[in-house]
C-alpha positions as CSV (number, residue, x, y, z in Angstrom):
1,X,0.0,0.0,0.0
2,X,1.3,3.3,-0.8
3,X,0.2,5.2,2.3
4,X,1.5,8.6,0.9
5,X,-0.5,8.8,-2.4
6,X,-3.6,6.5,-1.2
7,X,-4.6,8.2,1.8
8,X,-6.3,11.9,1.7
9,X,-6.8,12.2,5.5
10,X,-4.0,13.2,8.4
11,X,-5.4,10.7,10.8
12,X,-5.6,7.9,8.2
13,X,-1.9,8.4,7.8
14,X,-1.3,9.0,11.7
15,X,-3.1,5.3,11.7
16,X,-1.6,3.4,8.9
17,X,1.3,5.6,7.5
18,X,4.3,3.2,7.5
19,X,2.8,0.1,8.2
20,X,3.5,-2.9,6.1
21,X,2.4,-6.4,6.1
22,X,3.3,-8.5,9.1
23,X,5.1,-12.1,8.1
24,X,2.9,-13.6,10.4
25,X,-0.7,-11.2,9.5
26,X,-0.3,-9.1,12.9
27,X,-2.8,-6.7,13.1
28,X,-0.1,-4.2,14.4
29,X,3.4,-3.9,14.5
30,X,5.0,-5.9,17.0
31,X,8.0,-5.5,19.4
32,X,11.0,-6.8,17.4
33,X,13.0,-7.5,20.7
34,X,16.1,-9.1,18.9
35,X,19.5,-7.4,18.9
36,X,20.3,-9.0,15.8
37,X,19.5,-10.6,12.5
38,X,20.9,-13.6,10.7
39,X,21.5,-14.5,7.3
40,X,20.1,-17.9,4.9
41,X,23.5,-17.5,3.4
42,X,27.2,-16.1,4.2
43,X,26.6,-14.5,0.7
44,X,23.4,-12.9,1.8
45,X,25.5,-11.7,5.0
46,X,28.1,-10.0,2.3
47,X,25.0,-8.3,0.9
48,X,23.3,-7.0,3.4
49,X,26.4,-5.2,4.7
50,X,27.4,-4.0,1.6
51,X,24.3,-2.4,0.8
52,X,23.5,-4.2,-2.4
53,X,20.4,-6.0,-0.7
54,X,17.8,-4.4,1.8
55,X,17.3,-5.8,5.2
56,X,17.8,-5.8,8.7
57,X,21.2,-6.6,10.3
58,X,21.5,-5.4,13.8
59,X,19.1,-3.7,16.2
60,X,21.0,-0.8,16.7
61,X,20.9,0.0,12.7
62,X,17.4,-0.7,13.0
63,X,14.3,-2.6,12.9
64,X,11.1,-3.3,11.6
65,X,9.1,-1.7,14.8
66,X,11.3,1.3,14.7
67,X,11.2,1.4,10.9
68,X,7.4,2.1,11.2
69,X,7.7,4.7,13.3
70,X,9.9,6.4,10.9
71,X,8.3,5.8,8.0
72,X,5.0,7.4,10.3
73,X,6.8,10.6,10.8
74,X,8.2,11.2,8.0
75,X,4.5,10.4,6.1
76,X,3.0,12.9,8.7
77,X,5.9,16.0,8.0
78,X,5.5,15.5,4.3
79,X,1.2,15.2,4.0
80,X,0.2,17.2,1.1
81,X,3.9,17.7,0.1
82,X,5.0,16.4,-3.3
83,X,8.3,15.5,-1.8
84,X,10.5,12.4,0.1
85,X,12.2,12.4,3.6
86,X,14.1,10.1,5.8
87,X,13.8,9.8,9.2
88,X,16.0,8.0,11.6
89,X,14.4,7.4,15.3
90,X,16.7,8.3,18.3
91,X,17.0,7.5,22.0
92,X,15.5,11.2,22.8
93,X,15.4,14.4,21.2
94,X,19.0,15.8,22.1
95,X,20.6,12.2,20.2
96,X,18.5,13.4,17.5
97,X,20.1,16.8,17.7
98,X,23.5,15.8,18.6
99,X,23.4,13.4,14.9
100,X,22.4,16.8,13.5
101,X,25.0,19.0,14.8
102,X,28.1,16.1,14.5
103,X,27.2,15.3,11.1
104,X,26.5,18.2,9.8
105,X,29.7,20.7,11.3
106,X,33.3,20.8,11.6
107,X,35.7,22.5,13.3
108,X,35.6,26.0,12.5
109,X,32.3,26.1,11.8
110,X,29.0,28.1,13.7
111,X,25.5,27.5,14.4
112,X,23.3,30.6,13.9
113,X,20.8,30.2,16.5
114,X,18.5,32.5,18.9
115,X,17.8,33.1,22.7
116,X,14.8,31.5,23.4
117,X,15.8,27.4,23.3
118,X,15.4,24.4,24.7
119,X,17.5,24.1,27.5
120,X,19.1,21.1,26.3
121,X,19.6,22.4,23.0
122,X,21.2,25.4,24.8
123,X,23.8,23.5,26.9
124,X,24.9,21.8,23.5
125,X,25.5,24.5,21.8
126,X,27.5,26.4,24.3
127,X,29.0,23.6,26.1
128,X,29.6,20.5,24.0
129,X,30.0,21.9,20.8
130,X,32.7,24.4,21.8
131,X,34.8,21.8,22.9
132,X,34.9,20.6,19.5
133,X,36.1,23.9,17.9
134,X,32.2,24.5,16.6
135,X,31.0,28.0,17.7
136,X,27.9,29.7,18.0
137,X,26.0,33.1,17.1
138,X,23.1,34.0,19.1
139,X,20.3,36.8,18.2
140,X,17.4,37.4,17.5
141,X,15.5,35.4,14.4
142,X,12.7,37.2,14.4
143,X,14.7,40.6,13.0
144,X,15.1,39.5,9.7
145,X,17.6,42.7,9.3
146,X,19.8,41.1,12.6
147,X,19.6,37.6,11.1
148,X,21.1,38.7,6.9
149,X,23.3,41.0,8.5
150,X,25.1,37.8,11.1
151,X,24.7,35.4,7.8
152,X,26.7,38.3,5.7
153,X,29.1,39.0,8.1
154,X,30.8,35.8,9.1
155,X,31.1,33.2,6.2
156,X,32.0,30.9,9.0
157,X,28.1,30.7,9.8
158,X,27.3,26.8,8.2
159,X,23.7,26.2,10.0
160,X,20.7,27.8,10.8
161,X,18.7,26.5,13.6
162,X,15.7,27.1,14.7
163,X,12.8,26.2,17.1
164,X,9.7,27.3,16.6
165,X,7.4,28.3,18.8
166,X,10.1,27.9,21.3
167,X,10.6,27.1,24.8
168,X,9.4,28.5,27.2
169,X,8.5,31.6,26.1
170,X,6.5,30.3,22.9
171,X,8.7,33.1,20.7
172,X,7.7,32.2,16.8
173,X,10.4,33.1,13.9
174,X,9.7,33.5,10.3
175,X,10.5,29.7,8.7
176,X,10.3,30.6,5.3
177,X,12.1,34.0,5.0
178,X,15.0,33.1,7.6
179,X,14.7,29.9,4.9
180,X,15.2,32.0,2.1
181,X,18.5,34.0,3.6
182,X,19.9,31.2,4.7
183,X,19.6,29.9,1.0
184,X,21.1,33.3,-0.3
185,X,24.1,32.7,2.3
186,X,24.6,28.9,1.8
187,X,23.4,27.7,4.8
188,X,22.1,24.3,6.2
189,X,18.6,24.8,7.5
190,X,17.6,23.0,10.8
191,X,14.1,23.2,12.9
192,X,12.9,21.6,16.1
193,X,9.1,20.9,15.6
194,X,8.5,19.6,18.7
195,X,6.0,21.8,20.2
196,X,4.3,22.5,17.3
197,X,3.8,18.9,15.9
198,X,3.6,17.7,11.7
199,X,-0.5,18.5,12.7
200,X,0.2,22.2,13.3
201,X,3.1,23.0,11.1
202,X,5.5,21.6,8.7
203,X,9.1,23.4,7.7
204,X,9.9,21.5,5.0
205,X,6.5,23.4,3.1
206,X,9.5,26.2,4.0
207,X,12.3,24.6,2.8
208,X,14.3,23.3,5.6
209,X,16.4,20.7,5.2
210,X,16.3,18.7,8.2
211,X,13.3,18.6,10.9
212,X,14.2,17.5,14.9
213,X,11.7,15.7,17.1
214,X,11.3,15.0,21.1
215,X,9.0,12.2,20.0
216,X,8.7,11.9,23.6
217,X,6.1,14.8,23.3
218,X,2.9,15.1,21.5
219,X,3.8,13.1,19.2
220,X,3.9,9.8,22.1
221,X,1.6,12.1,23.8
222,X,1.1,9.6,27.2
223,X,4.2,10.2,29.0
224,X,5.2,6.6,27.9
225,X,8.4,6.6,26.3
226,X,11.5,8.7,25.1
227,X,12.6,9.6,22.0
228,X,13.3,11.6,19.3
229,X,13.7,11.7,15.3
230,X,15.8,13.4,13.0
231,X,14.8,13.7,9.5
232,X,16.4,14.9,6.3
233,X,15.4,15.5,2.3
234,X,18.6,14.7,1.5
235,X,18.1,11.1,1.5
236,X,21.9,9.9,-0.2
237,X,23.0,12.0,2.5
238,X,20.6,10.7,5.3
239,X,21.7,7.3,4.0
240,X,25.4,7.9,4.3
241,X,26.7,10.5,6.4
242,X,24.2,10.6,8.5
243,X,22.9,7.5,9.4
244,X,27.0,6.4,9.8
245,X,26.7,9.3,12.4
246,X,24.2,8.3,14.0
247,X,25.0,4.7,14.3
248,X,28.3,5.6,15.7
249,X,27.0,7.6,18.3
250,X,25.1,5.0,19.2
251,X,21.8,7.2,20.3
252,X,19.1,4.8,18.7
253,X,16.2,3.9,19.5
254,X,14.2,0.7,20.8
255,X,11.3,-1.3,19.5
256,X,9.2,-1.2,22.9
257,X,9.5,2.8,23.2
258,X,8.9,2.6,19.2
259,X,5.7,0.2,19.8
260,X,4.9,3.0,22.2
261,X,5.1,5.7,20.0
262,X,3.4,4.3,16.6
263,X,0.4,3.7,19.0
264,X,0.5,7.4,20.2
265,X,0.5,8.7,17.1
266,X,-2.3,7.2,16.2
267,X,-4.5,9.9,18.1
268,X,-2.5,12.5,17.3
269,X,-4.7,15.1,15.6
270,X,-7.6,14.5,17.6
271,X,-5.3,14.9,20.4
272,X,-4.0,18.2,19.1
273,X,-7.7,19.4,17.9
274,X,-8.5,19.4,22.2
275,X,-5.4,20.6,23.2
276,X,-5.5,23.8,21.1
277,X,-9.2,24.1,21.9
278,X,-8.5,24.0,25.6
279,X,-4.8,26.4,25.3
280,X,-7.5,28.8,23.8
281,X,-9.5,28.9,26.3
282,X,-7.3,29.0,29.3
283,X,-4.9,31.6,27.2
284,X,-8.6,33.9,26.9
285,X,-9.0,33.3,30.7
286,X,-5.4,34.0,32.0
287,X,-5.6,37.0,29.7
288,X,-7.8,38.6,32.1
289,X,-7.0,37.4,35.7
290,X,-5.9,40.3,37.6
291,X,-3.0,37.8,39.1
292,X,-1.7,37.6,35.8
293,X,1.1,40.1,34.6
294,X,1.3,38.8,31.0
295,X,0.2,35.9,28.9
296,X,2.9,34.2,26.0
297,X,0.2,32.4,23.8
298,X,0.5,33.2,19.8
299,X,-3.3,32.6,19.6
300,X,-3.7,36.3,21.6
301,X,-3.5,39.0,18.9
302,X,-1.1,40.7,21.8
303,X,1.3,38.3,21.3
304,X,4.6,39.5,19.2
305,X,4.5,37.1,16.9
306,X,1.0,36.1,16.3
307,X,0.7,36.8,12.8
308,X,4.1,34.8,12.0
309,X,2.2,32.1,13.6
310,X,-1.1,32.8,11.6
311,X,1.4,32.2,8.8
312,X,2.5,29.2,9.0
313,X,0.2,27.1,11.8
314,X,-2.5,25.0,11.9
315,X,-3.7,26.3,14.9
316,X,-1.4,28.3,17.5
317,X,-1.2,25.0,19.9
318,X,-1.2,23.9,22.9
319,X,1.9,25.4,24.6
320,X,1.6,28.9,26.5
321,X,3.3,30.3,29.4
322,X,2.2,33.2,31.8
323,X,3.6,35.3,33.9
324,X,2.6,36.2,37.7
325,X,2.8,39.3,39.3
326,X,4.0,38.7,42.6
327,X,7.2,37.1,40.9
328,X,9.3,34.1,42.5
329,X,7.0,33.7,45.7
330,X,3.6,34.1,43.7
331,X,4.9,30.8,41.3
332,X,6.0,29.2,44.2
333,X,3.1,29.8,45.9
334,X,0.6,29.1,42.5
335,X,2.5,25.8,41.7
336,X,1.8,24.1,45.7
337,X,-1.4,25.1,45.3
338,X,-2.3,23.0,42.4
339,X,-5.0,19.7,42.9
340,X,-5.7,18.4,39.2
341,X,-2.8,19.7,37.0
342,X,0.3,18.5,37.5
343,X,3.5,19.7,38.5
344,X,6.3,18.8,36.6
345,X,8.5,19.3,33.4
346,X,8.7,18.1,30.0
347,X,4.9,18.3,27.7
348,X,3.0,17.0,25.4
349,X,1.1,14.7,27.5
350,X,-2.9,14.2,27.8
351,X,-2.7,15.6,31.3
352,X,-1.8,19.3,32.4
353,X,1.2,20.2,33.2
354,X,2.8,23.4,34.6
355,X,6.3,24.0,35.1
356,X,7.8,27.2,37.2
357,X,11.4,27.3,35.3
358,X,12.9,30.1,38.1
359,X,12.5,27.2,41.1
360,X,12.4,24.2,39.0
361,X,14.2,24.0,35.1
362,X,16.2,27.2,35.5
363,X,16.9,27.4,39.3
364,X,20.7,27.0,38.6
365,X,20.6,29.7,36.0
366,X,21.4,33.6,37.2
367,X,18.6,36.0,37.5
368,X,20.0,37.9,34.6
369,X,20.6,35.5,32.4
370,X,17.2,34.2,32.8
371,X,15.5,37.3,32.3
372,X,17.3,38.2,29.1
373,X,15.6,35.2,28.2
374,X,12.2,36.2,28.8
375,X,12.2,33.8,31.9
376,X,11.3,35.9,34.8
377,X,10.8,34.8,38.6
378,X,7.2,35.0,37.9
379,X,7.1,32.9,34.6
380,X,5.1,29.6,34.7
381,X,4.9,27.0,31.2
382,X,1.9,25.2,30.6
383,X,1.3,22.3,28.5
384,X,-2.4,22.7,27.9
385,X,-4.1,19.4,28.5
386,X,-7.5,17.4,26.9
387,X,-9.2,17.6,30.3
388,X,-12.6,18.8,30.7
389,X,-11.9,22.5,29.8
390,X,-13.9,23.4,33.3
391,X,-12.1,21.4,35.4
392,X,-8.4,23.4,34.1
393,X,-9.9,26.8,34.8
394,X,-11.5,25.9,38.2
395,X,-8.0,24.9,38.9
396,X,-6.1,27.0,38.2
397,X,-8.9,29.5,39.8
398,X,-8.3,28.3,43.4
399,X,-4.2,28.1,42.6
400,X,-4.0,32.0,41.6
401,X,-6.4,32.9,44.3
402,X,-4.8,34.3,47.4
């Protein structure tokens, strides 16, 4: 079946994108739980490992459970597109990033980049990668003036990455004309699109050339299972450099947490559909709660960036972050009082969860630096649940109320 070119529908794909017949007529994929393969013949061995015949060799090269959930993702991020991707499934988010950034820069080279990042993604870039002679330049994407004027300036500039919206502050930057200078300049272009999801927004419409997942998010969306995917249009170089990257590294994947994820998927826009329904809602009711200094939620035509999200979302998701106005105390204060939303990190999960980065993700991290960020004492994330809509404003009602 031809799951691309067959199917009009996102959630018919989300449901049977990537799947091929099972040997033995499983109804779904199962859990390939061997390390390895074997061969009928040496000759067949010589093959495989040559490349001249398709097929599985060893588990950490892949399998046929994680090989549906590539082939899933990569279906989704292309819908409607008249185009081809690889993807190749990770361990988490950061391996997928880290086969990025290795494969894709030497020493000598930079990573054009802007404040507002994953923390993760942060400490790479300005920890790890320095160590390796790779540097950085950090400003603001959403000047478009700032962002030509760094790509002119130093030739030594090879990537462009972006994440968009990003985390926490739910900043949006302009895909397709930072995609279009960084195409004048000769740059790779990179994009996490983990908060947004292939439902809400796809880069490579833009013209990125690779696309970074936490699968671990929405995209598992129960909590269930790490992961992440990289994925490339490039596919002699996903199938070379890359992929011997990534193998080497050895950040793969697993066919339980991959069984995990295929299943997850599976709901994913009707997931999303509630989600965004619901961030709307509590992003309208935050809005005016006298508690409530300031609201980060592209759906409010207040936000800076709501018309770049207009541009190029679905919807303006599920994601939003608020701040109080009695500062560090006030989140403290807000985050003990919850009953039914959860407090914790990470997203993209069924339930709510709300996060205060200044005592929890970004304690470590001085005042200063934080606040140039946009993350104040008084900031709080929110990963908007598919609760009854009711039941999330009555909660957060008796947590904001003194």
């Amino acid at each position: 079946m031809d799951n691309k070119s067959s199917l009009t529908g996102f959630s018919s794909l989300a449901i049977h994108g990537g799947h091929e017949k099972d040997p033995s007529y499983a109804h779904l994929v199962p859990i390939y739980a061997s390390s390895t393969y074997v061969y009928d013949t040496a000759e067949q061995g010589m093959r495989r490992f040559s490349g001249k015949e398709e097929g599985y060799i060893y588990s950490r090269w892949g399998n046929p459970t994680m090989n549906e959930a590539e082939q899933k993702i990569a279906a989704l991020e292309t819908f409607g597109l008249s185009m081809e991707v690889k993807g190749i499934l990770h361990a988490s988010g950061m391996a997928a990033i880290s086969t990025l950034m290795l494969a894709e820069l030497k020493s000598g080279d930079k990573v054009l980049s802007h404040f507002s990042l994953y923390g993760g993604t942060e400490e790479l870039i300005h920890r790890i990668l320095p160590n390796l002679g790779i540097g950085s330049v950090i400003i603001d994407l959403r000047d478009l003036n700032k962002a030509e004027e760094a790509m002119k300036q130093d030739p030594s500039i090879r990537m462009l990455y972006i994440e968009t919206p990003a985390n926490p502050t739910i900043q949006c930057v302009d895909i397709e004309e930072l995609t279009k200078l960084a195409r004048k300049y000769g740059l790779i272009v990179a994009c996490d699109n983990t908060f947004a999801t292939p439902y809400l927004q796809q880069p490579f419409k833009y013209g990125v050339d690779y696309i970074a997942h936490s699968t671990t998010k929405f995209l598992n969306g129960h909590g269930t299972a790490i992961g992440g995917i990289l994925l490339g249009k490039d596919i002699e170089k996903m199938t070379s450099n890359v992929t011997k990257v990534h193998r080497l590294l050895g950040g793969n994947s697993n066919s339980f947490d991959a069984f995990l994820l295929i299943n997850g998927m599976k709901t994913l826009e009707i997931r999303m559909e509630k989600h965004c329904h619901n961030a709307v809602e509590v992003a309208n009711y935050l809005d005016q709660h006298p508690a409530v200094a300031k609201v980060n939620y592209t759906g409010l035509a207040t936000h800076a960036d709501h018309y770049i999200a207009l541009k190029q979302m679905r919807h303006p998701g599920a994601m939003l972050s608020f701040e109080l106005k009695e500062g560090l105390q006030g989140g403290i204060a807000f985050m003990n009082k919850l009953k039914m939303c959860v407090r914790t990190v990470s997203l993209g999960t069924c339930d709510t969860l709300l996060s205060h980065p200044a005592s929890m993700t970004h304690y470590s991290v001085p005042k200063e630096l934080r606040e140039k960020y946009g993350i104040t004492d008084g900031l709080i994330r929110m990963n908007v649940g598919i609760e009854n809509i009711q039941d999330i404003i009555n909660d957060l009602e008796q947590s904001l109320s003194n």
